[in-house]
C-alpha positions in Angstrom: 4.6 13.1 -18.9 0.9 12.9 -18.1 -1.6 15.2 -15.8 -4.9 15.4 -15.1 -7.2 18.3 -15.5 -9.7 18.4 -13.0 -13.0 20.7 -12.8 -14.6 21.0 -9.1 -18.0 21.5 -8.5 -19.4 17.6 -9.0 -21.3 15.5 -6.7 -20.1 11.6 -6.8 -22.6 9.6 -7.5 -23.0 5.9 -8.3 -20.3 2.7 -7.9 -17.3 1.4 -7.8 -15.4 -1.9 -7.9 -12.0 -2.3 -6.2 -9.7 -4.6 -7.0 -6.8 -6.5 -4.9 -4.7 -4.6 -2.3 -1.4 -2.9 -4.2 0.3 -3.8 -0.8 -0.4 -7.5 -0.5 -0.4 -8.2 -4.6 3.5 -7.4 -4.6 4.5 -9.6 -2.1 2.3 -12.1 -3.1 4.5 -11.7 -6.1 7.2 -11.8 -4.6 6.3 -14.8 -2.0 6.2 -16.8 -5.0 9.6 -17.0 -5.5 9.6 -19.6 -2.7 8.2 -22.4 -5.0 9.3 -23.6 -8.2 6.3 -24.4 -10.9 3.0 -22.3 -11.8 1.2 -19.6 -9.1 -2.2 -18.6 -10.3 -2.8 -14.9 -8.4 -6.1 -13.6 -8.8 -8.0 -10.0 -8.4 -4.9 -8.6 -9.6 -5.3 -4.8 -9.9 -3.9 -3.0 -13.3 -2.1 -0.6 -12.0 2.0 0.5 -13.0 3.9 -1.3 -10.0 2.6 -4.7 -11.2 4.2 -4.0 -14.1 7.4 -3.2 -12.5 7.2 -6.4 -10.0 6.2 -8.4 -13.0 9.7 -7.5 -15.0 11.9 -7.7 -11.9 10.3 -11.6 -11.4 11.5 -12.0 -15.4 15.1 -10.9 -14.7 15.3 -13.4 -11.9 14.3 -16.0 -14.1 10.2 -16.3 -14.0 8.0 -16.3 -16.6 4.8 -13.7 -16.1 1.6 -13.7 -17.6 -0.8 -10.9 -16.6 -4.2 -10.7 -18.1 -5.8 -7.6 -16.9 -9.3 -8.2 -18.3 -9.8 -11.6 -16.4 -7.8 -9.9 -13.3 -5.4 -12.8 -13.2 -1.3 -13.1 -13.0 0.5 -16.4 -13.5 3.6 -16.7 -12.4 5.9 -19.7 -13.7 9.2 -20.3 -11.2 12.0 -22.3 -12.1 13.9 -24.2 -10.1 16.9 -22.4 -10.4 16.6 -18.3 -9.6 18.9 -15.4 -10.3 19.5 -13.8 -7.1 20.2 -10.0 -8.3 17.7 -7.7 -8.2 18.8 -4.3 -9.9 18.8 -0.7 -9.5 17.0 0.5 -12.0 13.7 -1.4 -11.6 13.8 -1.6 -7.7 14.6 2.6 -7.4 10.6 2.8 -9.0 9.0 0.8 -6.4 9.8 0.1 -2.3 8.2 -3.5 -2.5 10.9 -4.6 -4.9 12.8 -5.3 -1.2 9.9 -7.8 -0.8 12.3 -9.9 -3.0 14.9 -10.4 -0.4 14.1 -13.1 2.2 12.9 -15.2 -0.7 16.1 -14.9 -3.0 18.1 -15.5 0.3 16.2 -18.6 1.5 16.2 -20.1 -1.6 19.5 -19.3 -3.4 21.9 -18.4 -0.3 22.4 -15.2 -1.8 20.6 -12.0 -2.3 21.9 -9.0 -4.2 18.7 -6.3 -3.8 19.5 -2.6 -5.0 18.8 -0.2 -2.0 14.9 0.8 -2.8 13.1 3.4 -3.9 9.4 4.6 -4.3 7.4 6.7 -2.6 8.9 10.1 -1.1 7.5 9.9 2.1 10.7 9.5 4.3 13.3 7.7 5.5 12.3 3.5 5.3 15.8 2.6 6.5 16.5 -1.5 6.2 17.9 -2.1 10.1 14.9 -4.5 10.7 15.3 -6.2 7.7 18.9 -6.9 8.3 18.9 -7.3 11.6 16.2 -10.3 11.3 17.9 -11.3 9.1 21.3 -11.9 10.7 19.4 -13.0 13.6 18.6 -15.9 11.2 22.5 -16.9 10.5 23.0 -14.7 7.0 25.6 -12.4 6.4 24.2 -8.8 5.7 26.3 -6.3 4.2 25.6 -2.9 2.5 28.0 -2.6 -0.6 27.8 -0.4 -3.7 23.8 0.7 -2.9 23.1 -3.1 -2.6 22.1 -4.9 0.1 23.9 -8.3 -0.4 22.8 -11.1 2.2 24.2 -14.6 2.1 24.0 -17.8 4.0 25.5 -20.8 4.2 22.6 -23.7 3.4 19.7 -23.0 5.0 18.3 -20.1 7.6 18.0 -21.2 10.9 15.0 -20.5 13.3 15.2 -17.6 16.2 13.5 -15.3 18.3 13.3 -12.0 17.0 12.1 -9.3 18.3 10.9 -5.7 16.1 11.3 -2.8 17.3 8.3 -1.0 15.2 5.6 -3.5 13.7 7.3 -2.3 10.5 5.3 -4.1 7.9 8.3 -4.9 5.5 10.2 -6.2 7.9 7.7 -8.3 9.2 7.0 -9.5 5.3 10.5 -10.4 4.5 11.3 -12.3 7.8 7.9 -14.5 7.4 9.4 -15.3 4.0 12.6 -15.8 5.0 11.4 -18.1 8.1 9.3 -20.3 6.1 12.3 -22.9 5.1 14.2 -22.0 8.1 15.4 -25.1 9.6 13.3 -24.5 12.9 11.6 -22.2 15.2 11.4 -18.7 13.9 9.2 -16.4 16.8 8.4 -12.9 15.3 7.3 -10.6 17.9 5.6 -6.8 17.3 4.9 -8.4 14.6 3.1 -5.8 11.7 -0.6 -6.9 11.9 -1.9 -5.5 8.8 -4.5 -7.7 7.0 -1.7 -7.8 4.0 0.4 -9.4 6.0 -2.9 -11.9 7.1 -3.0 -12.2 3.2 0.6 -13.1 2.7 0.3 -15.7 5.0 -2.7 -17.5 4.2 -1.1 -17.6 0.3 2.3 -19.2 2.5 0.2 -21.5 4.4 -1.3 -22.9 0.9 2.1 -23.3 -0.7 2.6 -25.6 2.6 4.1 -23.4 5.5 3.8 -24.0 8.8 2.6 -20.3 10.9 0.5 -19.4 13.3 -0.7 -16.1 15.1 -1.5 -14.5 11.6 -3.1 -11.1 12.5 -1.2 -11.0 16.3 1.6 -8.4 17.6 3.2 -12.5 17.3 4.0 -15.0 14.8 5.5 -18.2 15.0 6.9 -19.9 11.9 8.1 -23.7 12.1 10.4 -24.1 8.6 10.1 -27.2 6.2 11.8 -28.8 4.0 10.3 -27.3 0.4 7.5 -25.5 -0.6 4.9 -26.1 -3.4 3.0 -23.8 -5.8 -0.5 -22.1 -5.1 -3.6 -20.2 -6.2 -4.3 -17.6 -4.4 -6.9 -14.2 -5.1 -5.3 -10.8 -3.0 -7.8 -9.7 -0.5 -9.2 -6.1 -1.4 -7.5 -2.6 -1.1 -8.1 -1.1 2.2 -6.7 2.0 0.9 -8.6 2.6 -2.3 -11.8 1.5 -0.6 -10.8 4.1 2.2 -10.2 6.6 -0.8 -13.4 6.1 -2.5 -15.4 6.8 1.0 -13.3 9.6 1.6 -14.1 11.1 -1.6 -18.4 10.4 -1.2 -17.7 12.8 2.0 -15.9 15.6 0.6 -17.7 15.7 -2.7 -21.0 15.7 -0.6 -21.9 12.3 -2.5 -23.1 8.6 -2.8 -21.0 6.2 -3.5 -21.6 2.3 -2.9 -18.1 0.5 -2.6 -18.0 -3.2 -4.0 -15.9 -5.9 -3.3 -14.5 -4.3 -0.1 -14.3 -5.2 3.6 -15.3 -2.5 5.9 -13.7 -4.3 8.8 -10.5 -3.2 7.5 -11.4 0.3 7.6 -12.8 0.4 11.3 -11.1 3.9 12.7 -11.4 5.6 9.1 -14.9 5.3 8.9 -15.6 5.8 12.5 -13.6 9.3 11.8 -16.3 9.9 8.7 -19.2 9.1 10.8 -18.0 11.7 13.1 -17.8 13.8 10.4 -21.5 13.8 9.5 -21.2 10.9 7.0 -23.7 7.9 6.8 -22.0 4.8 6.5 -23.7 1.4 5.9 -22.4 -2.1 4.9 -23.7 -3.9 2.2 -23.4 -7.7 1.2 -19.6 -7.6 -0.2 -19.1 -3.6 0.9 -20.2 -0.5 1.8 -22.1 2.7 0.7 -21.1 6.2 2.1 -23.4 9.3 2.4 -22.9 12.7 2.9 -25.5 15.1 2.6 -24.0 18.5 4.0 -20.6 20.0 4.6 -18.6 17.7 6.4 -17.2 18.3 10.3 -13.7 18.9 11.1 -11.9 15.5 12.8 -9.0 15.1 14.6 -6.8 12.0 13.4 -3.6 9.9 14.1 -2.2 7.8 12.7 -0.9 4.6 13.7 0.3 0.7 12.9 -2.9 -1.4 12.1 -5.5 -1.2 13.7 -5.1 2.4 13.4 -5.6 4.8 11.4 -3.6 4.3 8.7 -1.2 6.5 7.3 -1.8 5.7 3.4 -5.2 7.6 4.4 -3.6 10.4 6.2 -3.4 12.8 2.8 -7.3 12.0 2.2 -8.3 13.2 6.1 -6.0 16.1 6.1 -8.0 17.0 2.5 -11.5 16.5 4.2 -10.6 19.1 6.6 -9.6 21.6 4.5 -12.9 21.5 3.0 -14.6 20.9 6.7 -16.5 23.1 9.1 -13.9 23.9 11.7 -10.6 23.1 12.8 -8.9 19.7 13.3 -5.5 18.4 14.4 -3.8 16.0 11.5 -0.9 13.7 13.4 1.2 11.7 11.6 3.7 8.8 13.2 4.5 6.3 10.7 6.3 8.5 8.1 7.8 11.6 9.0 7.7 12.9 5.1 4.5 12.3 4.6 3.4 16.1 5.0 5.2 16.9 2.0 2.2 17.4 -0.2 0.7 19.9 2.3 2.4 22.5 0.2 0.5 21.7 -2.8 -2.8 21.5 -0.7 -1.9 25.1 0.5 -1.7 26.3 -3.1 -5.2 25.4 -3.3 -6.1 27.5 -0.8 -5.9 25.2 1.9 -5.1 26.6 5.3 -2.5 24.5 7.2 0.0 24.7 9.9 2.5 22.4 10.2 4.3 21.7 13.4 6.7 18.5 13.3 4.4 15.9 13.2 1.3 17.5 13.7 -0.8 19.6 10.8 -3.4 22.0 12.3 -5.9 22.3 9.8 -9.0 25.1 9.4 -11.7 24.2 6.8 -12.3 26.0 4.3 -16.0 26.1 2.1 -14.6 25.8 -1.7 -10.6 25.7 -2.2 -9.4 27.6 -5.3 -8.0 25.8 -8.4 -4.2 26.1 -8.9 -1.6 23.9 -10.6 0.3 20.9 -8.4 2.0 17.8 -8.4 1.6 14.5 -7.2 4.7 13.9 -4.5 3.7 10.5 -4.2 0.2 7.4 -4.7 -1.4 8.6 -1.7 -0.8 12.5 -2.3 -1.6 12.5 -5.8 -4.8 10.5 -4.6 -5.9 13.4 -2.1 -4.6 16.1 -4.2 -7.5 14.7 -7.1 -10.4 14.5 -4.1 -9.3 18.2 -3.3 -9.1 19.5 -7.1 -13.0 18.2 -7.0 -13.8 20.6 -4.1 -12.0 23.8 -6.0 -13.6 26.5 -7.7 -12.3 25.8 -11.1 -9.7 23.7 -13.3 -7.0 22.2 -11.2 -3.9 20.9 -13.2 -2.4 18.0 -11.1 1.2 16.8 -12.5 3.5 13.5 -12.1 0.1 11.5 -12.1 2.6 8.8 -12.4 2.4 8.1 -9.2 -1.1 8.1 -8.8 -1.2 4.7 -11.7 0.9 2.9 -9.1 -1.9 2.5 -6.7 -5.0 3.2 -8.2 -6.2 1.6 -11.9 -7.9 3.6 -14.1 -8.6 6.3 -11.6 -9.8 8.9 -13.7 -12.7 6.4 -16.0 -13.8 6.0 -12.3 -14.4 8.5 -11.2 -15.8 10.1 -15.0 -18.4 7.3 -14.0 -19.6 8.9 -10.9 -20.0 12.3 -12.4 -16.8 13.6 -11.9 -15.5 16.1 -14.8 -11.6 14.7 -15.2 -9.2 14.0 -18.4 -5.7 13.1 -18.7 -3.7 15.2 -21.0 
């Protein structure tokens, strides 16, 4: 078990790179499954659940080559797949579902262990299934596996979402693309991972259109071929980074990153005093005094996004005045609020709301990581506290962000990893 020790009191201070979006890398991964022969992925990030993707692909039959220094993943299909994916790698990671419109499509069957990852609340499967019944397979929930079989091949339909649930979205565009047919997906997820999974489809040879809309129609052909593709940069860590020049009262330019993705989040940071301005290829934020409180809610893309939420509710702990945190994606997601309150934070919680009142300097405490995102906000806050803050289960932090703590050693930050 590792943990970071972390000593408040520095100002970040230089620049950062990010590398490819955690959530479109996966089911990039994943998609690839649709294609026998060699996929070359690029800006491939270093972090744990590439690891875990990359050994789930090897059960089903792939061959994986990851070389983190040149940021590159090659992924060798064969023609004939395994079509189990099990427990004990898919419990570490909620993308592992991403596997199981492109096992069915391709195999007829798909055995995928219920998921696991992130404890952020209930991600139940009914959107999944239900597309995917809507597309003539059998769904059934046996043993903690969701087993899904068709006879040939999918057929196209009209399916409507009830949320713009992003996996479901993800799996039914994968499942869609050899279809025999029309396939209409409408509320859609809109998320520019979704834009990016796409765009990799459309190069192995699939026919979609409405990429980025509440509405996406897919016309399914007869095979697929292999692709190159580089994963677009991650939203999230970019967001991260400029959420962590505003608390620490710092300067940090943000490379390789597209501020368009980020619109609400740093609207919210220029309404909290920060100065935010885009640079060829990314961004640089600014902030030279304490930062103002800001309400937030979070929301399907183009909203504020709930993989931020931990990082705004931090910034107002730390903010002059009081703000009102709402969170509608994932009703767990407050769970690390408790470990933010043992630094001193003062928070109400009220169902889905957090009422938060800032604070100057938060005190140093041990806590743990609950999941990527908290363990993330929890290391922004621990810079903001008046001593040595022992974060735990940094685990979970690796899955999302690679090498976090040489980062942010290289702004000025004072961080180890015991």
């Amino acid at each position: 078990m590792e943990r970071f020790e972390v000593t408040g009191g520095a100002r970040l201070e230089g620049e950062v790179r990010v590398h490819g979006a955690k959530n479109s890398i996966l089911k990039l991964m994943a998609a690839a499954l649709l294609a026998p022969g060699e996929h070359r992925l690029g800006n491939v990030p270093a972090i744990a659940d590439v690891t875990i993707m990359s050994e789930l692909l090897v059960r089903l039959g792939c061959h994986v080559t990851h070389d983190e220094k040149a940021l590159t993943l090659t992924l060798d299909v064969p023609s004939k797949l395994e079509h189990r994916a099990d427990y004990d790698l898919v419990r570490k990671m909620r993308a592992s579902i991403n596997v199981l419109g492109p096992l069915l499509t391709r195999t007829g069957r798909a055995e995928v262990a219920l998921p696991g990852g992130d404890a952020i609340g209930s991600r139940g499967l009914d959107f999944h299934i239900k597309g995917l019944e809507l597309l003539g397979a059998d769904v059934a929930n046996e043993h903690g596996y969701i087993i899904a079989t068709v006879n040939g091949r999918l057929r196209g339909a009209a399916i409507e979402l009830e949320f713009p649930s992003v996996g479901a979205t993800e799996n039914l565009l994968t499942a869609a693309v050899l279809a025999r047919g029309e396939t209409i997906i409408d509320n859609a997820a809109r998320e520019p991972d979704i834009v990016d999974l796409g765009i990799y489809l459309q190069k192995m040879g699939a026919d979609i259109s409405g990429l980025g809309t509440s509405t996406i129609t897919v016309n399914g052909v007869e095979a697929l071929r292999p692709a190159d593709h580089d994963a677009l940069p991650d939203r999230i860590v970019t967001g991260t980074w400029a959420f962590a020049a505003a608390m620490t009262r710092g300067d940090i330019t943000i490379h390789n990153a597209n501020p368009e993705h980020l619109e609400i989040p740093l609207e919210k940071l220029v309404l909290s005093g920060a100065v935010v301005t885009t640079i060829p290829g990314g961004l640089r934020v600014r902030m030279d005094h304490r930062p103002k409180a800001i309400d937030a809610m979070t929301l399907p893309y183009p909203g504020f996004p709930t993989d931020l939420q931990p990082m705004i509710v931090a910034l107002n702990a730390i903010a002059e005045g009081s703000a009102l945190v709402t969170e509608n994606v994932f009703e767990g997601r407050f769970m690390f609020i408790n470990e933010l309150v043992r630094l001193g934070a003062d928070i109400t919680t009220d169902g889905h709301h957090a009422f938060v009142k800032g604070r100057e300097v938060l005190s140093s405490a041990p806590v743990a990581a609950t999941d990527i995102r908290a363990g993330a906000a929890l290391v922004l806050a621990a810079l903001v506290c008046d001593g040595t803050t022992i974060i735990e289960d940094v685990y979970h932090v690796d899955r999302g962000y690679p090498k976090f703590e040489e980062q942010l050693r290289a702004l000025g930050a004072t961080i180890e990893r015991i």
